[in-house]
N, C-alpha and C positions, 0 to 999 in steps of 0.2 A: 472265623468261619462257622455258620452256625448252622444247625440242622437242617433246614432249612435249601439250602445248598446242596447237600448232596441226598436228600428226599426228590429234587430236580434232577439229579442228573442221572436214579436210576428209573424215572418218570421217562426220563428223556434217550432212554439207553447210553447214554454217555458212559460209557462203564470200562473203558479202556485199558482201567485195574486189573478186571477180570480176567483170567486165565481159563482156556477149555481143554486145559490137563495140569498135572500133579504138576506142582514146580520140584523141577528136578533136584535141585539144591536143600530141599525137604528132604526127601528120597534119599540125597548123600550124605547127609550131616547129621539128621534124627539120628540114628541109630545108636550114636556115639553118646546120647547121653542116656541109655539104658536104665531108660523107665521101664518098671514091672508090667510086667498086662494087668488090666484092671484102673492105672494110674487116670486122673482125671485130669484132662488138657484143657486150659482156657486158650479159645482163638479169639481175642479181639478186635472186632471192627471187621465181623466175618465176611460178609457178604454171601454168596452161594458159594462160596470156593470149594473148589474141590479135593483138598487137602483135607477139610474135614472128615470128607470119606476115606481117606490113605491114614488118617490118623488111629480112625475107630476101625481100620480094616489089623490096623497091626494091635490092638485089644486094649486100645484106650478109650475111655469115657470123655465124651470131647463134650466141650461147652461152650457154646460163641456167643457174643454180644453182637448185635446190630440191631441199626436203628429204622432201615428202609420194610417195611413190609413188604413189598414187592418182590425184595431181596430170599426173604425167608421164604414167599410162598415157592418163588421159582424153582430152589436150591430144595425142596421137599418133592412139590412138582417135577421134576427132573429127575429124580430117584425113583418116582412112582411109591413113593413115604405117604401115608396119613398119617401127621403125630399126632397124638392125644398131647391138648393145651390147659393150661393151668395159670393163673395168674397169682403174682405174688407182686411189693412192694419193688421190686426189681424190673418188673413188666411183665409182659407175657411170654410165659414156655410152649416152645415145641418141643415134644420131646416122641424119638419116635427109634426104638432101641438103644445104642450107645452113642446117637446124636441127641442133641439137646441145643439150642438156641432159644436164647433169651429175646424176643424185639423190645427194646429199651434203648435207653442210653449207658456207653463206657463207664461213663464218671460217675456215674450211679451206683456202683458196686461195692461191695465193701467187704472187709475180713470175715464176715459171716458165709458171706454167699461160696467165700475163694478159700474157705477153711484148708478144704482137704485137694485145695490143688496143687497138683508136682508137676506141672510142668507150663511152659507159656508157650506160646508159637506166634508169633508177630512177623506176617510178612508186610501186609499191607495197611498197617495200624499207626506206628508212628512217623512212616514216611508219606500220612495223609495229612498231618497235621502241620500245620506252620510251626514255625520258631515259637510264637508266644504261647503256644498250647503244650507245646513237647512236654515243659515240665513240669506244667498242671498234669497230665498223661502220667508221668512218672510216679506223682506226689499221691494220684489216685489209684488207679488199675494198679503200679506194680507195688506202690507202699500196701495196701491191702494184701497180698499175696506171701502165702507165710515163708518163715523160714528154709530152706533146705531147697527150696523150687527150682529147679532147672528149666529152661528154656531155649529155643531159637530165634535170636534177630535179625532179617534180611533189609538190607539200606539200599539206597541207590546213591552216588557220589558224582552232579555233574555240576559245572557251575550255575551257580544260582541265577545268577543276574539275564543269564541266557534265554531262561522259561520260567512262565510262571506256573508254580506248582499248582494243586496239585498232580503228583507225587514231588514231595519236596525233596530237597539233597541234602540229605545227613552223615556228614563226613565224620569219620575216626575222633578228632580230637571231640565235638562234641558226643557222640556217643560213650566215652572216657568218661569224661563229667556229668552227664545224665546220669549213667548207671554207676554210681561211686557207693560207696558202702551204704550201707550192707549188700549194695548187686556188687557185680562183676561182670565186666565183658569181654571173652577172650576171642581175641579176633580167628578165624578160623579160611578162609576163605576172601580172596579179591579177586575179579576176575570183570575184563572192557570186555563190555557189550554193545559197544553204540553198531556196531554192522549188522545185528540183531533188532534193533530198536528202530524200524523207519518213520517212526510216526515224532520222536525225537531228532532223528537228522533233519525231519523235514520242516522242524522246527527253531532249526538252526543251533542246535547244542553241540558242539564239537568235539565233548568227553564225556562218555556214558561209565563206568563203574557199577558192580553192586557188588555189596561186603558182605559177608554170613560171619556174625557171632556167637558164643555160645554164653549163655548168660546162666548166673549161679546165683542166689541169698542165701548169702551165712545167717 
């Protein structure tokens, strides 16, 4: 799946990802892992989500990767934000109080940029990714990410074969093996959503799930 792909689909508003409020599952589960105010959030594979804003409103320095420009101006656009921009080998910053988005690429990142981050927040990140990228995903973004990092994982779990992603279906036993030492993923949350999800039934998926993890490096 290469860039390419989804610079079209937010070209094209294809953008079905997107949420126009806080996913609530954020809202339930952050709290629990009791980041300081001040702590620095990577969200990767931002997009305009509006979770950025719920992140930095509870007194975290949030930092998002994405690649679409369109994605960034809007999500600035939309706040009524001018960020002052800055480029570095990583891409181009917005940065416009305790937001910060990168437009670049994920896999471009490395233990420099993600020094001093304590936490991840992954909703829409690696259930955009197919099978063969998951754990190039892993091996980059989250091997970069130092010790001690806490984070949140949101999955979707429907059969595969039924739609094609994306958003892909990343079930339990692979999330297990993805995240294996030095991560941790402790499952936190399952709950069926397909009565919720019409644009999936009417795609004839017959089992909707999504999992919330909480993710740890020792």
């Amino acid at each position: 799946m290469k860039a390419d792909f989804w610079l079209q689909r937010w070209q094209e508003g294809q953008i079905g990802f997107h949420r126009d409020d806080v996913m609530p599952l954020l809202a339930t589960h952050w709290p629990a892992l009791r980041l300081p105010p001040g702590s620095r959030v990577l969200v990767p594979l931002a997009g305009k989500s509006l979770d950025m804003h719920w992140l930095a409103a509870q007194g975290h320095r949030v930092l998002g990767i994405e690649l679409s420009p369109l994605a960034v101006q809007q999500f600035f656009a939309k706040a009524g934000l001018q960020p002052a921009r800055h480029s570095s080998r990583h891409g181009e910053h917005f940065v416009a109080g305790d937001l910060e988005i990168i437009l670049g690429d994920a896999f471009g990142l490395d233990a420099g940029l993600l020094a001093d981050v304590a936490g991840v927040y992954d909703r829409a990140a690696l259930i955009a990714l197919p099978a063969d990228l998951r754990r190039r995903y892993l091996d980059t973004v989250y091997a970069a990410l130092p010790g001690g990092c806490d984070g949140l994982l949101i999955t979707l779990e429907y059969p595969q074969e039924e739609k094609a992603g994306p958003p892909f279906s990343v079930e339990a036993p692979e999330v297990a093996k993805l995240f294996s030492a030095p991560w941790q993923a402790i499952p936190l949350e399952r709950r069926d959503i397909l009565d919720q999800e019409p644009r999936f039934r009417a795609e004839g998926v017959s089992a909707l799930a999504t999992a919330v993890y909480r993710l740890r490096k020792s």
